[in-house]
The first five atom37 places (N, CA, C, CB, O) and aatype in JSON, in Angstrom:
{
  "aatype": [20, 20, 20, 20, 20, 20, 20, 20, 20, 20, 20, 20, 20, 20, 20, 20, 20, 20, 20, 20, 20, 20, 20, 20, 20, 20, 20, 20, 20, 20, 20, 20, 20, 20, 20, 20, 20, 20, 20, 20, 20, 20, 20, 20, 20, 20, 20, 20, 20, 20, 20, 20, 20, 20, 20, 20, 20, 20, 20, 20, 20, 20, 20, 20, 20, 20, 20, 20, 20, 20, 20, 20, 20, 20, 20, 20],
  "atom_mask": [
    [1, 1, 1, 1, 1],
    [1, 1, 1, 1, 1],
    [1, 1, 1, 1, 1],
    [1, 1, 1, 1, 1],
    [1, 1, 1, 1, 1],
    [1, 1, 1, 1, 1],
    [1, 1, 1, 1, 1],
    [1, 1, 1, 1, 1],
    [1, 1, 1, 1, 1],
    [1, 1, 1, 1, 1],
    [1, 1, 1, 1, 1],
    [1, 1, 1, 1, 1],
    [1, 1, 1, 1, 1],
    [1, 1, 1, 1, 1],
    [1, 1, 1, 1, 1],
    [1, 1, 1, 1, 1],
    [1, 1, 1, 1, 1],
    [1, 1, 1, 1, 1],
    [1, 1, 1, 1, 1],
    [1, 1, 1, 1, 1],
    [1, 1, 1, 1, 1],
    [1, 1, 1, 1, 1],
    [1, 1, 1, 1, 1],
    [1, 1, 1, 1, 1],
    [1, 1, 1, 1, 1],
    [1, 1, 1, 1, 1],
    [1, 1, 1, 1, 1],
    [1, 1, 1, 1, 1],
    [1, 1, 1, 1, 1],
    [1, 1, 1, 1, 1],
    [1, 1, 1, 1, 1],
    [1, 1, 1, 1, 1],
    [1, 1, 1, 1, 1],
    [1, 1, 1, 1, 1],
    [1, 1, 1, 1, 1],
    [1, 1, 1, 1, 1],
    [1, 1, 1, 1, 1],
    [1, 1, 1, 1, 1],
    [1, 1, 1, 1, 1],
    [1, 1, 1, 1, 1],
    [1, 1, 1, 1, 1],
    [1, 1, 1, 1, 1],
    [1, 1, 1, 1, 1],
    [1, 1, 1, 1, 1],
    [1, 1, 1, 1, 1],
    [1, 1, 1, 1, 1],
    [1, 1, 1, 1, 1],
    [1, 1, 1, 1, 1],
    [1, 1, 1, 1, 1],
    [1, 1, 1, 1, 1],
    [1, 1, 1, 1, 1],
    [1, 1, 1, 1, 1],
    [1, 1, 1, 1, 1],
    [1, 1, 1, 1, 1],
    [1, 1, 1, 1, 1],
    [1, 1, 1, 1, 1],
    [1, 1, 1, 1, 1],
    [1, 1, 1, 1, 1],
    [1, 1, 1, 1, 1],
    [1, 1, 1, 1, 1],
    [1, 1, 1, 1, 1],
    [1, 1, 1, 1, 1],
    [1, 1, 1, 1, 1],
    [1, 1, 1, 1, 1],
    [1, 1, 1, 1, 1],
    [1, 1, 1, 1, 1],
    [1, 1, 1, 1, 1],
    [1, 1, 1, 1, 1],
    [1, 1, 1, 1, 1],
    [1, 1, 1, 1, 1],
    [1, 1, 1, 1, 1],
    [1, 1, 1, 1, 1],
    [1, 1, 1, 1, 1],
    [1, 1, 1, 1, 1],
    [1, 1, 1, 1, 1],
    [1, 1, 1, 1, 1]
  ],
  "atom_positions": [
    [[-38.57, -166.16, 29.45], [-37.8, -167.0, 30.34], [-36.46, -166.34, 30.61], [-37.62, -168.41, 29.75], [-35.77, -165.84, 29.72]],
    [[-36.12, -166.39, 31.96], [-34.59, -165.32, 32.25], [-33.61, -166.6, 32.51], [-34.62, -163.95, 34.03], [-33.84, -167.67, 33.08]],
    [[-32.33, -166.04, 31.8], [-31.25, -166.89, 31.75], [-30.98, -166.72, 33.13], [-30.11, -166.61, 30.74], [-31.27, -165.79, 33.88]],
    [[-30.12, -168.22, 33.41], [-29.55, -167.5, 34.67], [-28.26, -167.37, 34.77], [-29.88, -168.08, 35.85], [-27.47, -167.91, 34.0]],
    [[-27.92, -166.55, 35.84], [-27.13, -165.5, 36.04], [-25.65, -166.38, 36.48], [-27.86, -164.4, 37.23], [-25.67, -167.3, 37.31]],
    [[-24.73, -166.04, 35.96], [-23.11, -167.08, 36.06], [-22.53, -166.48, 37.36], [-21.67, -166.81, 34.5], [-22.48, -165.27, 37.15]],
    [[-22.08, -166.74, 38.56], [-21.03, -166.7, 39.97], [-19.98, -166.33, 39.04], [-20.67, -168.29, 41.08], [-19.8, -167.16, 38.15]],
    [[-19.12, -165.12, 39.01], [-18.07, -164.9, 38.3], [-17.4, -164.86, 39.7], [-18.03, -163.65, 37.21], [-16.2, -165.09, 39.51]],
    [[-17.51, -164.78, 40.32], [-16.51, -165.35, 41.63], [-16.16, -166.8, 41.64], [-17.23, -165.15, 43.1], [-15.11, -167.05, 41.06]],
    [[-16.62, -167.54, 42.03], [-16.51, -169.03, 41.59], [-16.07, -169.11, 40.15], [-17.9, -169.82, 41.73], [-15.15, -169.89, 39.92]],
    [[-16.42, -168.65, 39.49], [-15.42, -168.96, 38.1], [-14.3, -168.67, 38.29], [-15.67, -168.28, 36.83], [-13.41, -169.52, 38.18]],
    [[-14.04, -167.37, 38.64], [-12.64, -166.46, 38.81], [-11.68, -167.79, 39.55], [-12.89, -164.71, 40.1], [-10.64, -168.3, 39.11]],
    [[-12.33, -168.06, 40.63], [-11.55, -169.32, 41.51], [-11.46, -170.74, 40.86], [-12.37, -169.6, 42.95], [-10.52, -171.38, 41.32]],
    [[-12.05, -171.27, 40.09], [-11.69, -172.22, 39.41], [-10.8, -171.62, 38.17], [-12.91, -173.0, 39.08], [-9.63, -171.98, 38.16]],
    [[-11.13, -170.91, 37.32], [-9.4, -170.18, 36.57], [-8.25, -170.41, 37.83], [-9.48, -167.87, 36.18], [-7.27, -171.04, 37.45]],
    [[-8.23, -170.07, 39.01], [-7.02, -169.76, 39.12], [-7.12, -171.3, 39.74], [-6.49, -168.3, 39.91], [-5.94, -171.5, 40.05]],
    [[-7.6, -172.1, 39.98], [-6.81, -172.97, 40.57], [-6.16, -173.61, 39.36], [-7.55, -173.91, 41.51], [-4.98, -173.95, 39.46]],
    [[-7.31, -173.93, 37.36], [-6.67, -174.56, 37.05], [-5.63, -173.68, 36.26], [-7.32, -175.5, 36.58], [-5.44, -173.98, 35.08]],
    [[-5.06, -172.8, 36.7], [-3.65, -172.4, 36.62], [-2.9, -172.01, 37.09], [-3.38, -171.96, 36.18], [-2.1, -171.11, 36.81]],
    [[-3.07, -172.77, 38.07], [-1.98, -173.4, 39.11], [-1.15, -174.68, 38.57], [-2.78, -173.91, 40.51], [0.02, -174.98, 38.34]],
    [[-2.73, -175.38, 38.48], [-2.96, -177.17, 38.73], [-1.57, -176.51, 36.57], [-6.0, -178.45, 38.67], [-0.92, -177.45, 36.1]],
    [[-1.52, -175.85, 36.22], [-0.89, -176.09, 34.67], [0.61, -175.65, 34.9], [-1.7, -175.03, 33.3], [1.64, -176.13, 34.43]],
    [[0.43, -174.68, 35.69], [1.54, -174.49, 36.59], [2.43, -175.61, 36.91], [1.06, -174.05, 37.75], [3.46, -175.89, 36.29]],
    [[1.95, -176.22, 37.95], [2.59, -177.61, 38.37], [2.55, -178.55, 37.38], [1.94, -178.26, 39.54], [3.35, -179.48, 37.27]],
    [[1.77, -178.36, 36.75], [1.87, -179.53, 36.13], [3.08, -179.75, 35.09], [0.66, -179.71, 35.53], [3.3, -180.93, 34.84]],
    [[3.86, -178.84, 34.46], [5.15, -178.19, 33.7], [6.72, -178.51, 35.34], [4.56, -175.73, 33.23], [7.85, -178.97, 35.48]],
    [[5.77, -177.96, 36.0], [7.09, -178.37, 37.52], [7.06, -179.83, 38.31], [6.75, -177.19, 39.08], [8.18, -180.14, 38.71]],
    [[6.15, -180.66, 38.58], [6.56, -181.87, 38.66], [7.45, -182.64, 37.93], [5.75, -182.36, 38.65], [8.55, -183.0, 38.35]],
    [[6.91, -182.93, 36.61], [7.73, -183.6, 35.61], [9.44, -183.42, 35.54], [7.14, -183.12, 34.32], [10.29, -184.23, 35.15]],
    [[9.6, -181.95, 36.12], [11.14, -181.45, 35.74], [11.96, -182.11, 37.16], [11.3, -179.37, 35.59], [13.13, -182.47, 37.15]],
    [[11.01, -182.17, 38.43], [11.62, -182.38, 39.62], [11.87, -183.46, 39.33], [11.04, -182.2, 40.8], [13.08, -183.67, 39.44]],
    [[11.02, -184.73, 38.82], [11.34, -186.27, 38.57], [12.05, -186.5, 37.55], [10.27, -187.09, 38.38], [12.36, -187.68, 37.36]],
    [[12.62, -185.26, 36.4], [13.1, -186.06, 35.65], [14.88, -185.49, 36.25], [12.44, -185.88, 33.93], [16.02, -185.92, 36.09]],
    [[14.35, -184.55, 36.86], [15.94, -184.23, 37.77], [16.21, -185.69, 38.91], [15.72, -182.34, 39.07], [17.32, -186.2, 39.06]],
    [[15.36, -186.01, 39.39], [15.76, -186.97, 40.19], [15.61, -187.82, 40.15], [15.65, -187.0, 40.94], [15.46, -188.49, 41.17]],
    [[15.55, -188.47, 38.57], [15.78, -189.56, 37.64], [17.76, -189.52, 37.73], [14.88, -189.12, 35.81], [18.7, -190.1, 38.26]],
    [[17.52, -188.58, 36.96], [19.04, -188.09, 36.49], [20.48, -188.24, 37.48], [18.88, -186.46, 36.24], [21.63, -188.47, 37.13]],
    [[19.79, -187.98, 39.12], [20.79, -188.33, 39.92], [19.76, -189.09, 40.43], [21.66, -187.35, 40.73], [18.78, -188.62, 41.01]],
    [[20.01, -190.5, 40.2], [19.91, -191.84, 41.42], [20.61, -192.07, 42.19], [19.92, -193.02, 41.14], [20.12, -192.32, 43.29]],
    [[21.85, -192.1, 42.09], [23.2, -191.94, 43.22], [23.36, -191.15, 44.55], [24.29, -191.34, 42.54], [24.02, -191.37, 45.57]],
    [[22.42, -190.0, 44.13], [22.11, -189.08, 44.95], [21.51, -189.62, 46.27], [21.3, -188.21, 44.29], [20.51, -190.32, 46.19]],
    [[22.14, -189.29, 47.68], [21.4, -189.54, 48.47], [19.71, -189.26, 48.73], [22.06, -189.18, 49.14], [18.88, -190.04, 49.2]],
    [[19.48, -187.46, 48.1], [18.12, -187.5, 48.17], [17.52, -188.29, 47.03], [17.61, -186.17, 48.22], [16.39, -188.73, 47.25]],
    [[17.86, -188.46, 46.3], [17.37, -189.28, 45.07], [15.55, -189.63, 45.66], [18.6, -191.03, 44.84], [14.54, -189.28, 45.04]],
    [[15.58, -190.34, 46.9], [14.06, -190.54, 47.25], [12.9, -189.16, 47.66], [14.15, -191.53, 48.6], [11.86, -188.72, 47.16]],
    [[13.55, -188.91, 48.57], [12.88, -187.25, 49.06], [11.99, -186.92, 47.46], [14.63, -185.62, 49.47], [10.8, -186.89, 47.13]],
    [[13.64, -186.64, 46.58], [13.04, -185.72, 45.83], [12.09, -186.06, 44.62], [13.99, -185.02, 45.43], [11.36, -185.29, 44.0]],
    [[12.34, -187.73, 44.42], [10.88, -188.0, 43.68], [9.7, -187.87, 43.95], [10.68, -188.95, 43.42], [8.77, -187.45, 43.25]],
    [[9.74, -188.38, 45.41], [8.59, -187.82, 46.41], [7.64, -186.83, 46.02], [9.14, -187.23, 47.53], [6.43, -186.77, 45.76]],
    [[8.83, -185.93, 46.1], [8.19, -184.55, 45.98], [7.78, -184.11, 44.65], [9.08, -183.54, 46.46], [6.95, -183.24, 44.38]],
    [[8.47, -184.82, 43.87], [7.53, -184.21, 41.9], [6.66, -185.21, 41.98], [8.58, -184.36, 39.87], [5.62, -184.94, 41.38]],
    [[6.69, -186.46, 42.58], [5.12, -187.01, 42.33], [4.54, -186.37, 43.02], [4.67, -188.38, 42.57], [4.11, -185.56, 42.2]],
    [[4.08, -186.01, 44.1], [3.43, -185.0, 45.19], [2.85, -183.97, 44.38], [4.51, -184.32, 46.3], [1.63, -183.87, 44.29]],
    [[3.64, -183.21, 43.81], [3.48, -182.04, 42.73], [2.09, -182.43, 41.84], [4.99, -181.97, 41.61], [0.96, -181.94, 41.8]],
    [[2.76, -183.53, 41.16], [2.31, -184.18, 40.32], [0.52, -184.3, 40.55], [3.17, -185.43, 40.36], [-0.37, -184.0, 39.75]],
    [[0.41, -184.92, 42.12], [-0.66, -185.56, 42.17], [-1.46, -184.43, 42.76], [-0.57, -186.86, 42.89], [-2.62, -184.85, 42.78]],
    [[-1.42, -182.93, 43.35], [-1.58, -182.28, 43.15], [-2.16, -181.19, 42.87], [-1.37, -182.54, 43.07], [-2.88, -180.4, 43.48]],
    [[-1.31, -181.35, 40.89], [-2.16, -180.74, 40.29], [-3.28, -181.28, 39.7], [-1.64, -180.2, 39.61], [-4.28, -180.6, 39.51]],
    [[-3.17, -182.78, 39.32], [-4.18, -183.61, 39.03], [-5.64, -182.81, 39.8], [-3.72, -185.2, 39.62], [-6.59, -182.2, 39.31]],
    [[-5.19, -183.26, 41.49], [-6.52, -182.33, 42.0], [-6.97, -181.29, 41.8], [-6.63, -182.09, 42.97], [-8.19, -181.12, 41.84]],
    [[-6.15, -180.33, 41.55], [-6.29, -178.92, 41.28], [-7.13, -178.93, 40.33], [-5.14, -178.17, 40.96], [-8.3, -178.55, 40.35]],
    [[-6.23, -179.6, 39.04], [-7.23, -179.34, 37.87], [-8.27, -179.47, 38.15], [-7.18, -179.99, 36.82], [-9.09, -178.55, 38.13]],
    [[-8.61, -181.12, 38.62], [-10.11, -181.25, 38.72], [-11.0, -180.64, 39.6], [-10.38, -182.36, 38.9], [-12.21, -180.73, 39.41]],
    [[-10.5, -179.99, 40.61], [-11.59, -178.93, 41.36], [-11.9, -177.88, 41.0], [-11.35, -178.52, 42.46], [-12.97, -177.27, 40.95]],
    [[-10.67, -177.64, 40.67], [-11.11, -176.24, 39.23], [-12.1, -176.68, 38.27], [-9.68, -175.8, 38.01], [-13.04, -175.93, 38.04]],
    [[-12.03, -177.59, 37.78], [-12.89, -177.31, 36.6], [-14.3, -177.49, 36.94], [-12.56, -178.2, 35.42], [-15.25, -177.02, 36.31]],
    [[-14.35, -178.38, 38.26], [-15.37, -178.83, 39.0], [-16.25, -177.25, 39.87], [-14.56, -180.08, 40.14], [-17.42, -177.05, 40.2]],
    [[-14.74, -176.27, 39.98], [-15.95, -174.76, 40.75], [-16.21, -174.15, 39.62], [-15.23, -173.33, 41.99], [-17.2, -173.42, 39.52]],
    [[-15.17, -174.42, 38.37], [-15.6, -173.26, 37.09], [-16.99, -173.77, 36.46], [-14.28, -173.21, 35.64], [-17.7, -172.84, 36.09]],
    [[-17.57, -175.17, 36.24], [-18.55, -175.45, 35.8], [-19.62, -175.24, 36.4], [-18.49, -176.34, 35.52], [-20.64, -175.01, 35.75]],
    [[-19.6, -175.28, 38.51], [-20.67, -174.46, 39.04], [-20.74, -173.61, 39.14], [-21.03, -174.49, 39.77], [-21.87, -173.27, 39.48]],
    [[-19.75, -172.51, 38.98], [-19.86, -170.89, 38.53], [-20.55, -170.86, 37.08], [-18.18, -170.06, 38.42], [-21.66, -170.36, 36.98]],
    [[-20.16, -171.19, 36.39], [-20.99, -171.28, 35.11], [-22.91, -171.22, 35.28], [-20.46, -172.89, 34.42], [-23.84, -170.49, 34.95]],
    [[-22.67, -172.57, 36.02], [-24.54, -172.87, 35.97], [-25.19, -172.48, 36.91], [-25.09, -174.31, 35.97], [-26.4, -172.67, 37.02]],
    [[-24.25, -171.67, 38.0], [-25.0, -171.24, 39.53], [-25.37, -172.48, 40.02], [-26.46, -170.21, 39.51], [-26.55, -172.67, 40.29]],
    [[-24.63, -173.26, 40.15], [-25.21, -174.33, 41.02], [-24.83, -174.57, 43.0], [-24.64, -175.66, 40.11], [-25.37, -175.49, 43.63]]
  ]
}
């Protein structure tokens, strides 16, 4: 019986998205907790915006990554 054969392309691309998605995920948190820090701040909104944005994201990232690295894995 022949094993089958792993897409190391599709793997390669799910690695990099989920390290990206780990990437961001270290840089959201810092944008919101910066724009925690100034509320006074006129952008104060913009820029939460934008680390939840980050935030939500990498959430996807991760999970599509892990979602192409597991069909690179099984050739699916």
């Amino acid at each position: 019986m022949k094993q089958p054969e792993t897409n190391k392309a599709s793997m390669y691309k799910g690695l990099q998205r989920i390290f990206l998605a780990i990437l961001l995920m270290f840089i959201g948190p810092v944008i919101i907790n910066s724009a925690f820090k100034n509320q006074e701040h006129f952008l104060y909104y913009p820029v939460l915006l934008l680390g939840c944005g980050i935030c939500l994201t990498a959430m996807y990232l991760f999970f599509k990554g892990l979602q192409k690295l597991v069909s690179g894995i099984f050739n699916e």
